[in-house]
MDTraj code that builds the backbone (N, CA, C; nanometers):
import mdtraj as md
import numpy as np

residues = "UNK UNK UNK UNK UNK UNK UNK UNK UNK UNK UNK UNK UNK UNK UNK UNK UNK UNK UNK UNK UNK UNK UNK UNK UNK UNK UNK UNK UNK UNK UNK UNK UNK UNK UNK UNK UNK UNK UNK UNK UNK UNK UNK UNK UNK UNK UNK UNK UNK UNK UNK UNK UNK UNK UNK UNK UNK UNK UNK UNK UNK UNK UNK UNK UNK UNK UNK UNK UNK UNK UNK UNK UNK UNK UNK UNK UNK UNK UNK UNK UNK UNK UNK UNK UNK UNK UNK".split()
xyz = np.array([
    [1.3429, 0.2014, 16.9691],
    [1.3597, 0.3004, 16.8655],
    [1.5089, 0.3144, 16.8356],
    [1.5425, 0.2979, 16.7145],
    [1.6823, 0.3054, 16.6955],
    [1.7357, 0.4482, 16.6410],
    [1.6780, 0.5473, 16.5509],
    [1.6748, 0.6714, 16.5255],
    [1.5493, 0.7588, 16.5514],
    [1.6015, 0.8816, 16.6162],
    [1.4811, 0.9334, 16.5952],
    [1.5580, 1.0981, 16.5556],
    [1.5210, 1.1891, 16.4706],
    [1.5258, 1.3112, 16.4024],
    [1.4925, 1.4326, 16.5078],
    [1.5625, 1.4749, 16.5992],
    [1.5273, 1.6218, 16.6302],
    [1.5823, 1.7478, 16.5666],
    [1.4666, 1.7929, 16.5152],
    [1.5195, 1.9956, 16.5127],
    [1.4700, 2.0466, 16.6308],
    [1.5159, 2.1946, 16.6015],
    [1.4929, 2.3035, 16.6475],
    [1.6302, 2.3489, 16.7459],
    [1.7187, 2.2713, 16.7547],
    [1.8549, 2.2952, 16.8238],
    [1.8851, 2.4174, 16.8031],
    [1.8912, 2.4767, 16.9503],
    [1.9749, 2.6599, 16.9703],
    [2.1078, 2.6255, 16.9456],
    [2.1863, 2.7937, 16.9375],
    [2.3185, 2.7531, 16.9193],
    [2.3831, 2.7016, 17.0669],
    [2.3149, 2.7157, 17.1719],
    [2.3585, 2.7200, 17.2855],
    [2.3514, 2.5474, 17.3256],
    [2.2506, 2.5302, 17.2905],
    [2.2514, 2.3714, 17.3044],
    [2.3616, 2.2900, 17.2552],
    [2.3737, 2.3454, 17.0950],
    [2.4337, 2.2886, 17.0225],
    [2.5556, 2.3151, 17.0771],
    [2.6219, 2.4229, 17.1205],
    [2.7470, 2.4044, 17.1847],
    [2.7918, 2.3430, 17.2873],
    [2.6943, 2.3295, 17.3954],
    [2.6758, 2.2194, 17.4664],
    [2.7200, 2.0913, 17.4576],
    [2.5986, 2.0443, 17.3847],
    [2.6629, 1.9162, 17.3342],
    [2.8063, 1.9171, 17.3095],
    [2.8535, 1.9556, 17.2190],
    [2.9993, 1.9945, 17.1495],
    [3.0937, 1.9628, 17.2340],
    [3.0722, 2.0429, 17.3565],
    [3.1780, 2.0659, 17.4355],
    [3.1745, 1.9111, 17.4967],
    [3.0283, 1.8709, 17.5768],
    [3.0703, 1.7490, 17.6345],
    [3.1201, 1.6535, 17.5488],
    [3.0769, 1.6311, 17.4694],
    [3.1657, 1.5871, 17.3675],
    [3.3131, 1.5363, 17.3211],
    [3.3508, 1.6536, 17.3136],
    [3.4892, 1.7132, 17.3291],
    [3.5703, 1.6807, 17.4211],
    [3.5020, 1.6903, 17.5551],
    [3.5438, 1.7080, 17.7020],
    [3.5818, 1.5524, 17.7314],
    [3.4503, 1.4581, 17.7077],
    [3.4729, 1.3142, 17.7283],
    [3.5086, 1.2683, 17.6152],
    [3.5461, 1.2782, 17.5117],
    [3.5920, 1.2506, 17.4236],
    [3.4941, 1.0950, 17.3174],
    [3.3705, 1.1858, 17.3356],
    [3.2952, 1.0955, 17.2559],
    [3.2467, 1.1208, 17.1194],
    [3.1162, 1.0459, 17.0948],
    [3.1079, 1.1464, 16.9629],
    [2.9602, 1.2042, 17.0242],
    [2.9411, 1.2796, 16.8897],
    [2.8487, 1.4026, 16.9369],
    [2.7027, 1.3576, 16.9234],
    [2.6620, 1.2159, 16.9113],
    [2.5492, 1.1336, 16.9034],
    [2.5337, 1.0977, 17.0621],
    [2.6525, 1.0618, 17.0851],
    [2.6373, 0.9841, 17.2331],
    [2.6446, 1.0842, 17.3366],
    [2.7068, 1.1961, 17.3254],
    [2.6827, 1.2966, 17.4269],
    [2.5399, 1.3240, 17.4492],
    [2.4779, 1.3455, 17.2846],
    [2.3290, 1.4178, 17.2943],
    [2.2594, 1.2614, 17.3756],
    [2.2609, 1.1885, 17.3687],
    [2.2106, 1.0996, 17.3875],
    [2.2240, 1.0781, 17.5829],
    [2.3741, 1.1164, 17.6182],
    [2.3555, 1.1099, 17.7729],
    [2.2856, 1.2398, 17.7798],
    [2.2539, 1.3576, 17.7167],
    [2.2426, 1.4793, 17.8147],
    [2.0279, 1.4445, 17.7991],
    [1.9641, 1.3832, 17.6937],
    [1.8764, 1.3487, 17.7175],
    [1.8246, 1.2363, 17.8578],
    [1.9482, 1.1346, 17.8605],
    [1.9278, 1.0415, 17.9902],
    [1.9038, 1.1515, 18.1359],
    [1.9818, 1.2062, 18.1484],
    [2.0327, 1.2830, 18.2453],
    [1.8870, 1.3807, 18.2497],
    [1.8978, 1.4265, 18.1448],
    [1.7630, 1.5503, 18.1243],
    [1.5990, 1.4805, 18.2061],
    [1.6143, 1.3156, 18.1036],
    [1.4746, 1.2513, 18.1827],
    [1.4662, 1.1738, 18.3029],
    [1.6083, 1.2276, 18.3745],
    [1.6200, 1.2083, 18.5194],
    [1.6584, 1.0075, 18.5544],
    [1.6641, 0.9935, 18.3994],
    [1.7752, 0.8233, 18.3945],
    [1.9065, 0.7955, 18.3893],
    [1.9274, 0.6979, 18.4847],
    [2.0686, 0.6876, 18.5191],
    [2.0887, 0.5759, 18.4048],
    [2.2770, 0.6315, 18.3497],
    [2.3523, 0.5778, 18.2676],
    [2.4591, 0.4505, 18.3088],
    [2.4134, 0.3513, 18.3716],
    [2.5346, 0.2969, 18.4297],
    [2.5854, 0.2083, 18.3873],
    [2.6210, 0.2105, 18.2671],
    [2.6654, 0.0943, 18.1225],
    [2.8089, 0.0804, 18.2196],
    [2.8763, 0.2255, 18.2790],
    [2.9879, 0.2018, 18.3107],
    [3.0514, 0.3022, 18.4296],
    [3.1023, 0.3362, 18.4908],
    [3.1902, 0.4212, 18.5805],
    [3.2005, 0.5318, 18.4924],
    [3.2752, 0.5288, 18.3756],
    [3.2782, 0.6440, 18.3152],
    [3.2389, 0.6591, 18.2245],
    [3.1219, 0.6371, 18.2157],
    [2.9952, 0.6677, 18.1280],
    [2.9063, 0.7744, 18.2048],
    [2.9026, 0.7909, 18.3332],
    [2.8268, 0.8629, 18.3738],
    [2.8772, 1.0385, 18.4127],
    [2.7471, 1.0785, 18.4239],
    [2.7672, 1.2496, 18.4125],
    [2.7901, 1.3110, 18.5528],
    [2.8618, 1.3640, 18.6275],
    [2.8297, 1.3794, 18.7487],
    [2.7793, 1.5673, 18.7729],
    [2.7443, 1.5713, 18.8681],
    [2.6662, 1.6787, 18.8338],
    [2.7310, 1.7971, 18.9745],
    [2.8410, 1.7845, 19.0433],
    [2.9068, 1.8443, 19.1285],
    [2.9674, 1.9855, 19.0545],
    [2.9781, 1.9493, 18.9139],
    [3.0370, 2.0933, 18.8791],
    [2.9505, 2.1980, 18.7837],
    [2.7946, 2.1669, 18.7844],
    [2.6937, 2.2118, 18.6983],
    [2.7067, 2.3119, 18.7130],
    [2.7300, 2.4168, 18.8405],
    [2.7641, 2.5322, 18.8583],
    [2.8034, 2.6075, 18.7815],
    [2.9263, 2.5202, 18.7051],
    [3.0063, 2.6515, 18.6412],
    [2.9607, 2.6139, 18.4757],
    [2.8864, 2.5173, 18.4342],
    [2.8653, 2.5088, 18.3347],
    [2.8373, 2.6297, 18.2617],
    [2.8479, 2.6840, 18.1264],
    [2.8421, 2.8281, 18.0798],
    [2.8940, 2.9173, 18.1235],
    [2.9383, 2.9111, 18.2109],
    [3.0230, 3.0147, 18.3048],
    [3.1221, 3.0630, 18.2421],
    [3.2470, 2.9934, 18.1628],
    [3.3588, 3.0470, 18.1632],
    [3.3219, 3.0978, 17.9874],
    [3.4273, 3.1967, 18.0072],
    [3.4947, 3.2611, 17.8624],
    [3.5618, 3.1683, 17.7675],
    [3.5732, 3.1856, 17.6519],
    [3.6473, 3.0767, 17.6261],
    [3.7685, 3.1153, 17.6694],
    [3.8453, 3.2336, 17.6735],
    [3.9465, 3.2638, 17.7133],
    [4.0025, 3.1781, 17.8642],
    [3.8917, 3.2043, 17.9284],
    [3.8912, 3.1108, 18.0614],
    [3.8911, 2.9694, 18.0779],
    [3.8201, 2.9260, 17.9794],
    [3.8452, 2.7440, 17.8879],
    [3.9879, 2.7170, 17.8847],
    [4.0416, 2.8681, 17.7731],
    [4.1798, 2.7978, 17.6922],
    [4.2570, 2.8053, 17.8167],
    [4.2036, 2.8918, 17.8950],
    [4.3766, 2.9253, 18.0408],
    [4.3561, 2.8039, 18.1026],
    [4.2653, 2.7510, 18.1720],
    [4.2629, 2.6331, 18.2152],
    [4.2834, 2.5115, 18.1890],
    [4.2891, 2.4950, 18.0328],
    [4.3226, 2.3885, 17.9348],
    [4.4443, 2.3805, 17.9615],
    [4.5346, 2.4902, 17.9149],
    [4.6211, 2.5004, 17.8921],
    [4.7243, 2.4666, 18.0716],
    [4.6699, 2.5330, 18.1510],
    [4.7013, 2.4533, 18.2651],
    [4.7016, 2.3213, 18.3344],
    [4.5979, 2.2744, 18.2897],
    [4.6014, 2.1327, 18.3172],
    [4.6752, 2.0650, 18.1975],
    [4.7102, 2.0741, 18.0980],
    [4.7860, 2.0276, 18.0404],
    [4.9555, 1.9899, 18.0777],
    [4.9836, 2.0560, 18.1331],
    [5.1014, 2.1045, 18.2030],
    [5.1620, 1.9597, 18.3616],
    [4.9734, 1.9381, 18.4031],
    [4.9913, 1.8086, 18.4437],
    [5.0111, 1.6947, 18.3875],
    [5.0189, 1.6568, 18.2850],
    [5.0307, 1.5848, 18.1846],
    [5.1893, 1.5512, 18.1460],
    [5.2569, 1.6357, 18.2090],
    [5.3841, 1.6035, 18.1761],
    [5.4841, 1.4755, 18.3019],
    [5.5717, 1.4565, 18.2860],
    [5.5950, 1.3326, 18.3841],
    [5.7053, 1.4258, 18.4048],
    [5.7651, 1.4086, 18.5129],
    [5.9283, 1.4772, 18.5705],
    [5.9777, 1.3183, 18.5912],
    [6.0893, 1.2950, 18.4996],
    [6.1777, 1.1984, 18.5249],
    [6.2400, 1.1637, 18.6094],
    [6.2961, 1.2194, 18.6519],
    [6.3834, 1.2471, 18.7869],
    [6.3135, 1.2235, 18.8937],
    [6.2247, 1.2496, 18.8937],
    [6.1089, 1.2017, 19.0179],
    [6.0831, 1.0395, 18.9931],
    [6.0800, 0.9883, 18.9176],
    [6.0676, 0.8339, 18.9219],
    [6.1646, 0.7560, 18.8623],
    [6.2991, 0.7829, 18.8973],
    [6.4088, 0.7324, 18.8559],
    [6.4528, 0.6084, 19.0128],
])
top = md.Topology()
chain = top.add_chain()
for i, resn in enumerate(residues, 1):
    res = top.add_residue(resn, chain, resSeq=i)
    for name in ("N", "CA", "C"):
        top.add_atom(name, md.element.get_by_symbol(name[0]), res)
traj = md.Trajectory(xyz[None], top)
Protein backbone atom coordinates (compact mmCIF):
# COMPACT_ATOMS: atom_id res chain seq x y z
CA UNK A 1 0.00 0.00 0.00
CA UNK A 2 1.59 3.15 -0.91
CA UNK A 3 -1.09 5.81 0.52
CA UNK A 4 -3.54 5.37 2.74
CA UNK A 5 -5.99 8.57 4.13
CA UNK A 6 -6.54 8.78 7.94
CA UNK A 7 -9.03 11.18 9.79
CA UNK A 8 -10.19 11.72 12.91
CA UNK A 9 -6.69 13.13 14.34
CA UNK A 10 -7.01 14.86 18.05
CA UNK A 11 -5.19 17.90 18.61
CA UNK A 12 -3.09 15.95 20.95
CA UNK A 13 -2.02 13.46 18.51
CA UNK A 14 -1.51 15.87 16.09
CA UNK A 15 0.93 17.62 18.27
CA UNK A 16 2.60 14.67 18.85
CA UNK A 17 3.46 13.88 15.76
CA UNK A 18 4.71 17.56 15.28
CA UNK A 19 6.94 17.49 17.91
CA UNK A 20 8.65 14.13 16.94
CA UNK A 21 8.98 15.50 14.00
CA UNK A 22 10.55 18.50 14.87
CA UNK A 23 12.64 16.74 17.46
CA UNK A 24 14.24 14.23 14.78
CA UNK A 25 14.08 16.44 12.29
CA UNK A 26 11.94 14.65 9.80
CA UNK A 27 8.99 15.28 7.99
CA UNK A 28 5.66 14.91 9.46
CA UNK A 29 4.68 11.79 7.08
CA UNK A 30 7.56 9.81 8.37
CA UNK A 31 7.17 10.52 11.98
CA UNK A 32 3.36 9.47 11.67
CA UNK A 33 4.53 6.62 9.96
CA UNK A 34 7.26 5.48 12.82
CA UNK A 35 4.74 6.25 15.67
CA UNK A 36 2.28 3.70 13.79
CA UNK A 37 5.44 1.04 13.53
CA UNK A 38 6.12 1.47 17.11
CA UNK A 39 2.23 1.62 17.98
CA UNK A 40 1.89 -2.09 16.04
CA UNK A 41 4.69 -3.21 18.18
CA UNK A 42 7.23 -3.30 14.67
CA UNK A 43 10.64 -2.68 14.78
CA UNK A 44 12.16 0.12 12.45
CA UNK A 45 15.65 -0.91 11.70
CA UNK A 46 16.27 0.73 8.21
CA UNK A 47 18.94 2.36 10.52
CA UNK A 48 20.52 3.25 14.11
CA UNK A 49 18.85 6.41 13.92
CA UNK A 50 15.81 5.67 12.59
CA UNK A 51 14.67 4.08 15.57
CA UNK A 52 12.44 5.32 18.56
CA UNK A 53 13.74 4.47 21.87
CA UNK A 54 11.40 4.32 24.49
CA UNK A 55 13.64 5.07 27.89
CA UNK A 56 12.22 8.55 28.03
CA UNK A 57 8.28 7.82 27.38
CA UNK A 58 7.88 8.93 30.83
CA UNK A 59 8.09 12.36 30.35
CA UNK A 60 6.41 12.45 27.10
CA UNK A 61 3.47 15.26 27.59
CA UNK A 62 4.86 16.10 30.62
CA UNK A 63 6.53 19.32 30.11
CA UNK A 64 5.10 22.95 29.65
CA UNK A 65 6.10 24.42 26.80
CA UNK A 66 7.74 26.84 28.96
CA UNK A 67 9.67 23.78 30.25
CA UNK A 68 10.42 22.69 26.38
CA UNK A 69 11.73 26.30 25.65
CA UNK A 70 14.09 26.28 29.13
CA UNK A 71 15.52 23.13 28.17
CA UNK A 72 15.95 23.94 24.51
CA UNK A 73 17.39 26.72 25.23
CA UNK A 74 19.88 24.94 27.54
CA UNK A 75 21.01 22.44 25.54
CA UNK A 76 21.67 24.74 23.00
CA UNK A 77 24.32 26.31 24.91
CA UNK A 78 26.10 22.80 24.38
CA UNK A 79 26.37 23.45 21.01
CA UNK A 80 28.83 25.97 21.34
CA UNK A 81 32.69 24.92 21.00
CA UNK A 82 35.24 26.81 23.57
CA UNK A 83 38.29 27.41 21.44
CA UNK A 84 40.73 27.55 23.76
CA UNK A 85 39.97 24.19 24.84
CA UNK A 86 41.11 22.69 21.52
CA UNK A 87 43.84 24.87 20.58
Amino acid sequence: MKQLTVRGFDEDLEDAMRRLAQREGVSLNKAALRLLRKGAGLSDIASADDSIGSSLDHLIGKWSQEEYDEMDAVLKELDVIDEAIWK
